[in-house]
VMD Tcl script that draws the C-alpha trace (Angstrom):
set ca {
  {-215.13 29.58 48.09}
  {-216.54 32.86 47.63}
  {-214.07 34.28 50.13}
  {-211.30 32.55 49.22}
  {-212.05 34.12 45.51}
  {-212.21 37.89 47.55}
  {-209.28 37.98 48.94}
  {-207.26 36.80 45.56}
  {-209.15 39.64 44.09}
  {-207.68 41.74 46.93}
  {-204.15 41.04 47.02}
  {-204.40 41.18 43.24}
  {-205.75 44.61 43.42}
  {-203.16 45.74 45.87}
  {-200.27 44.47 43.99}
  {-201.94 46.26 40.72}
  {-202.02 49.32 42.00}
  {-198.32 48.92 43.50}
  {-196.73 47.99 40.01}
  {-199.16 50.95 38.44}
  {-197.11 53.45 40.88}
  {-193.76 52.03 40.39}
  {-193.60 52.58 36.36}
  {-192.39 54.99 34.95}
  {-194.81 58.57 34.09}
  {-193.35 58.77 29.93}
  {-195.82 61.18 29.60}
  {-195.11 63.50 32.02}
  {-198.77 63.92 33.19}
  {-197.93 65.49 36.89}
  {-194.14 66.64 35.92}
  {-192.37 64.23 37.56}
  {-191.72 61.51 34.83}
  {-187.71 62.37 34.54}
  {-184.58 61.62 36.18}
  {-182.70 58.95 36.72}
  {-184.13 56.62 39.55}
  {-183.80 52.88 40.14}
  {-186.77 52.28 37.33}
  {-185.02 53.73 34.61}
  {-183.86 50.93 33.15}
  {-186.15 49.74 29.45}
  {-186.23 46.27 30.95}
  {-187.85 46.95 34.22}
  {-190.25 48.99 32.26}
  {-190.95 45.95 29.94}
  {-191.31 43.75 32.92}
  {-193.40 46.11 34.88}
  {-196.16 46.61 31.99}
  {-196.03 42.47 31.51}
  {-196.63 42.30 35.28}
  {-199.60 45.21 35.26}
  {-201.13 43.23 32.56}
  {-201.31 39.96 33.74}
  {-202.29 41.42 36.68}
  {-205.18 43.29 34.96}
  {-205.92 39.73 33.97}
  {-206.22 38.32 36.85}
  {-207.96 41.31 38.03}
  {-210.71 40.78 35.22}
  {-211.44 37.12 35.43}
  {-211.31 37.17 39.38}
  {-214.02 40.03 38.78}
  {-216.26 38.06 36.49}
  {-215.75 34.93 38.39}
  {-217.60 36.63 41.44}
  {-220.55 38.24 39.54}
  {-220.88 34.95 38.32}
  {-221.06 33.76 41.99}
  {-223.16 35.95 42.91}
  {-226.03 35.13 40.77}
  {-225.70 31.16 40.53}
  {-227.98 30.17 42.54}
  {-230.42 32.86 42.46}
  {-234.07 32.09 41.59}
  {-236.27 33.62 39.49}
  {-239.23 35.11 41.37}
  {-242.48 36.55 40.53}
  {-244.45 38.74 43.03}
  {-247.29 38.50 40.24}
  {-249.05 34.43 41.06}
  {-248.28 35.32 45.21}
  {-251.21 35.34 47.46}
  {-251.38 38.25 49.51}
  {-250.87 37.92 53.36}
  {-253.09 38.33 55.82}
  {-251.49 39.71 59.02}
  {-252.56 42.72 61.10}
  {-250.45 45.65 61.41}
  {-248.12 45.90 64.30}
  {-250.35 48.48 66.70}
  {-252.87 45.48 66.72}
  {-255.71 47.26 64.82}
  {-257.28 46.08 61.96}
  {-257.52 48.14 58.98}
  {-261.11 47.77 56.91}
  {-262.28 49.13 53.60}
  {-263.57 52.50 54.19}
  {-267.53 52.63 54.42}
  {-267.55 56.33 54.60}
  {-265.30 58.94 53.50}
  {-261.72 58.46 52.04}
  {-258.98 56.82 53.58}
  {-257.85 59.71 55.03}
  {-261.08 59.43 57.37}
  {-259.80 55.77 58.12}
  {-255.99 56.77 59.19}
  {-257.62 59.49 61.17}
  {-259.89 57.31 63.22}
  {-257.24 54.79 63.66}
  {-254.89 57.09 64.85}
  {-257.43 58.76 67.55}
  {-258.26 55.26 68.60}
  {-254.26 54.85 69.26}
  {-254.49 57.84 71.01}
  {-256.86 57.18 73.15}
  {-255.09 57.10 76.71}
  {-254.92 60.99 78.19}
  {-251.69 62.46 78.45}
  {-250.17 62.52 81.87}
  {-250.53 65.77 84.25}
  {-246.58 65.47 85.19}
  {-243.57 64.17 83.92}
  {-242.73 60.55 83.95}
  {-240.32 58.28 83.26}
  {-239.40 56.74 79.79}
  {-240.85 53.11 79.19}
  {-239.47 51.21 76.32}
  {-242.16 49.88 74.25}
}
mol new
graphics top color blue
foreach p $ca { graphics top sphere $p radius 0.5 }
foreach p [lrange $ca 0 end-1] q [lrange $ca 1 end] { graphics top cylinder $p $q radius 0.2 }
display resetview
């Protein structure tokens, strides 16, 4: 549904900014407003601004429709009444309340004990972890 809605939206948005284009500058705003073209007629004006307006229409309730979508089934949640998880951090290691020092001294000791293997005399080859 939602995609069908999208591309509506789309080819509405395309066809917009086509009909935008095709009218008419009366104002003159880049200079190139005059002259006597195909669109100089007062009815294709009139049916060009009927067109970009229904189109803006289209373009408005086609937008509100999907933000509408979007949240329908969303549910309110709370992070406030969840119990915290329990799992260990990914380098296996458990992480304890500091019994000395800050946690500064912690991180430090946990990363020396994840650095405990020496470093190889030579090069070697890559291993993917």
């Amino acid at each position: 549904m939602q995609t069908v809605v999208i591309v509506i939206h789309l080819m509405i948005v395309a066809v917009m900014i086509g009909a935008v284009l095709l009218q008419k500058s009366e104002g003159g705003g880049l200079g190139m407003g005059g002259g006597a073209g195909f669109m100089s007629s007062r009815g294709t004006a009139n049916l060009l601004s009927r067109t970009t307006a229904v189109l803006a229409a289209g373009f408005f309730l086609t937008s509100l429709f999907l933000s509408w979508y979007a949240g329908y089934n969303r549910a309110p949640s709370s992070i406030i009444g969840q119990p915290a998880s329990q799992t260990q951090p990914a380098g296996g290691i458990p992480i304890t309340a500091p019994t000395s020092g800050g946690i500064l001294d912690t991180l430090k000791k946990a990363d020396e004990q994840q650095q405990a293997p020496a470093a190889p005399s030579g090069p070697q080859v890559p291993r993917s972890q």
